[in-house]
Each structure stands twice: as structure tokens, then as C-alpha cells.
C-alpha positions in Angstrom: -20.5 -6.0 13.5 -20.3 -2.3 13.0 -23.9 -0.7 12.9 -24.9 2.7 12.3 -27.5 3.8 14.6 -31.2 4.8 14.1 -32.1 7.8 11.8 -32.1 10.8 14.0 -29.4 13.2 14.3 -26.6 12.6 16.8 -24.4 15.0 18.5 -20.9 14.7 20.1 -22.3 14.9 23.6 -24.7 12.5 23.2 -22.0 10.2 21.7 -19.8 11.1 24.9 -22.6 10.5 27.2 -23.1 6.5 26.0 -22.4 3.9 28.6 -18.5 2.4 28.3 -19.8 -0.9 27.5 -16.5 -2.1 25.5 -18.2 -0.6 22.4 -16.5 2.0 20.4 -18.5 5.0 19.5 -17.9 7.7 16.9 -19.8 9.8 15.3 -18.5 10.6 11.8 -19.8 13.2 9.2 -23.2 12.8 11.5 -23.1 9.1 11.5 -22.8 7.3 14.3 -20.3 4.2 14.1 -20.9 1.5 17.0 -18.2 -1.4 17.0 -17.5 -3.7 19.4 -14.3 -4.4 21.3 -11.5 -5.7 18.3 -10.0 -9.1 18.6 -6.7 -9.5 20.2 -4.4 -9.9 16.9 -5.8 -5.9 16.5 -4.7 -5.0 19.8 -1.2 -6.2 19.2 -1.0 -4.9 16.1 -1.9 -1.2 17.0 0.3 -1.7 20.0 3.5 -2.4 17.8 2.7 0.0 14.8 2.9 2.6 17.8 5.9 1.2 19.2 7.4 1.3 15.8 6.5 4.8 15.0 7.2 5.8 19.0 11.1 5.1 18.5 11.2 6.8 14.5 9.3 9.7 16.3 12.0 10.1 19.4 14.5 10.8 16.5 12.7 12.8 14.3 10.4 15.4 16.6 7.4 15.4 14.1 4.9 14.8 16.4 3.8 12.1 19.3 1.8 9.2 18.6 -1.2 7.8 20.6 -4.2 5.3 20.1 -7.6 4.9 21.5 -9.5 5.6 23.1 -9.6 9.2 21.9 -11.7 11.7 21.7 -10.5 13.6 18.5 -13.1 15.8 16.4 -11.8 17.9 13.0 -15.3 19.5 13.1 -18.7 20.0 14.9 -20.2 17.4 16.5 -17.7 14.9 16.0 -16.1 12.4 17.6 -13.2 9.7 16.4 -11.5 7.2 18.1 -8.7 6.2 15.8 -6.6 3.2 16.3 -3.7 5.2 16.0 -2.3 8.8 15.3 0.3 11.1 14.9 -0.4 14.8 16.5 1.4 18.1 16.9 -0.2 20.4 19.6 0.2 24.2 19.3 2.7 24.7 22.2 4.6 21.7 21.5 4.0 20.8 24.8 2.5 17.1 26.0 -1.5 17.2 25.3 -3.6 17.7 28.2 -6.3 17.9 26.9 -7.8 16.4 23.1 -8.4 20.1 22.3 -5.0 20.9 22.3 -4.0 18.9 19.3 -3.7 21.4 16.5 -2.9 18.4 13.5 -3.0 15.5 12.6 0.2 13.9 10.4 -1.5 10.2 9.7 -4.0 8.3 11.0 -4.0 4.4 10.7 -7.1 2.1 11.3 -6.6 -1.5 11.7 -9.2 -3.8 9.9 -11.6 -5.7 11.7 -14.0 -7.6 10.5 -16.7 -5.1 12.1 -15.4 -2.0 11.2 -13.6 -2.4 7.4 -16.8 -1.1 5.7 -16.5 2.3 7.8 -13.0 2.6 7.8 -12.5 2.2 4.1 -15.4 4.3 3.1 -16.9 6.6 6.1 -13.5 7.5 7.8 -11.3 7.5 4.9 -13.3 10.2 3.4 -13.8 12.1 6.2 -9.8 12.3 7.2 -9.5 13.0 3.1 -11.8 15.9 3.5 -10.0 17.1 6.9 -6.7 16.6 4.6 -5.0 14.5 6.5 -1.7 13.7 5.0 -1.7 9.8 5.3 -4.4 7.8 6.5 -3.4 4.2 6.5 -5.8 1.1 6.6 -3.9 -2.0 7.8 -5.0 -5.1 6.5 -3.9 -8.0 9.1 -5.7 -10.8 6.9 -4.2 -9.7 2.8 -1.0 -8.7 5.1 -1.0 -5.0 3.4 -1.1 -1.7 4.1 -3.5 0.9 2.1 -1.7 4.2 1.9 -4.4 7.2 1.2 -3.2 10.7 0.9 -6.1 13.7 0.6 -6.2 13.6 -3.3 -6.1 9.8 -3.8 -9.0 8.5 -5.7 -7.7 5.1 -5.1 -5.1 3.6 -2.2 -1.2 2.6 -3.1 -1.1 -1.0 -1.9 1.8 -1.7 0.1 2.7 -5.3 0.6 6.3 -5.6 1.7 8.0 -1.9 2.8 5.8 0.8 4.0 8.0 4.3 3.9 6.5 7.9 5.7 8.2 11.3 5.3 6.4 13.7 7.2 9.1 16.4 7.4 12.0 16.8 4.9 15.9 16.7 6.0 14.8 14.0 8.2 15.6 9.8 7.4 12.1 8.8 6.7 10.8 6.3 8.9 10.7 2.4 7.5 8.9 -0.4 8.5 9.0 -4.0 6.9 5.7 -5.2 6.6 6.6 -8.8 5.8 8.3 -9.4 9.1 5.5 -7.2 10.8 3.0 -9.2 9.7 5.0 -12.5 10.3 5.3 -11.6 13.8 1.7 -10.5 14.2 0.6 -14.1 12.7 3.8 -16.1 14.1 4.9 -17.6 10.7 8.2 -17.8 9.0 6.8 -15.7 6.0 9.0 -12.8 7.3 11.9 -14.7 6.4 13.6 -13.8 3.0 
């Protein structure tokens, strides 16, 4: 389970100095957030989201997608390890370094039982503040997708198509959630 750590005040290099146990460490708006390694469904499910965003991304040049581990801050004494992201550097040039990224287009977290408390309340505000355009929460066991956008007081719910249109004059980018999440849970839900 996800656990905040004791009451004193951490920093990022403290953060970046903890053992790599398997553990996921991040400290958000001067919390730190410990969660353990997710389960496999997770893995696959990060790994296909970026495979599905990889090929839209190819076509459109609006950025280059990558999951964690990271080592992202949008602030001081930061550090977050999103499941997945979509970045533009300043150059336009492949990131060297995570300093280099100059913004952030969306952000997805996939839910896991440890972390859904932090990344529906904790990181969703934070990326709000940081206005991040979309910040996505995937929900493997409802099978939806919570679409938040800086100004949202409350997610749009998507259950069945999931549509992103980061830059105009370009096809947006599509994904069918039904069969996505049939696949992930190898059932025949997917089919119409």
C-alpha cells in the first residue's frame, strides 16, 4: 500500500538518495509517496498505452512519450515518477537528460490498488496546478479512463473511445478502450 512517510520535510535529493528496493518514490507538493512495485496487468497496460501513443506520436511530431522510472520535477524539491508521459524538450532534440524536458502534453497514471488514493487526489492536483493539459487516470478494474484537464473540478468518464488533440491540423489520436481493456483482461468484451 502507498504510505506517506513520517512528518519531517523531505527534499528531492534525499528522495533520489533512497535505496532501489522495487519501491517507487516521489515526493509530491512535499509529500513523499512510497508504493511498491505494480502488478503485472499495470505493467502491460502502461506498456501498450505507450505503444499506442508511440505510433500516433510518429505521425503527428507533438512530442515523445516515455514511462518510469523518471525523474521529472515541475518545481523545487520534487520528484515524479509517472507511469507515462508525453514531453517536448527545448531543442527538439532526444532528452539526455530529465532537465531538458521543457513540457509536459499529458500525463497518465495507471491505478493500482496502492497508489489510486495519491493519484486521484495528491498528483492530480499537483499536474492541475503545473497545468498540465490532460492528466489521465486509467482505471483497469471499472475499465475507464478519467480525463482531467487544469480547470476540471470533476473528471469526464470515458468508458468506450478515448480521443486527444494536442496540436490542431493534425488527426487526433484514437484509442478504443473497449478492445484495450478486453485485451488487457483477455475477454471477448471488446467484441461489438
Amino acid at each position: 500500500m502507498g504510505m506517506p512517510a513520517a512528518a519531517n520535510r523531505w527534499t528531492a535529493d534525499e528522495v533520489r538518495a533512497l535505496p532501489d528496493d522495487g519501491n517507487r518514490y516521489e515526493l509530491v507538493s512535499g509529500e513523499l509517496v512510497v508504493t511498491p512495485a505494480p502488478r503485472g496487468v499495470h505493467q502491460v497496460a502502461v506498456f501498450r498505452l505507450a505503444k499506442h501513443i508511440a505510433t500516433w506520436l510518429e505521425r503527428s511530431d507533438a512530442g515523445q512519450v516515455l514511462f518510469s522510472p523518471a525523474d521529472l520535477s515541475l518545481g523545487d524539491d520534487e520528484v515524479l515518477q509517472p507511469d507515462l508521459f508525453v514531453y517536448r524538450t527545448a531543442t527538439g532534440r532526444e532528452l539526455v537528460d530529465w532537465a531538458d524536458i521543457t513540457s509536459l502534453a499529458l500525463v497518465v497514471e495507471v491505478l493500482s490498488p496502492s497508489s489510486a488514493r495519491y493519484d486521484r487526489q495528491l498528483k492530480r492536483r499537483r499536474y492541475q496546478r503545473a497545468r498540465i493539459p490532460e492528466y489521465w487516470i486509467v482505471d483497469l478494474d471499472s475499465r475507464l479512463v478519467e480525463r482531467w484537464r487544469p480547470d476540471d473540478e470533476r473528471p469526464e468518464i470515458l468508458e468506450d473511445r478515448l480521443t486527444w488533440e494536442p496540436v490542431s491540423g493534425v488527426e487526433p489520436f484514437e484509442l478504443d478502450l473497449t478492445a484495450l481493456f478486453g485485451e488487457l483482461w483477455g475477454d471477448d468484451r471488446s467484441i461489438h
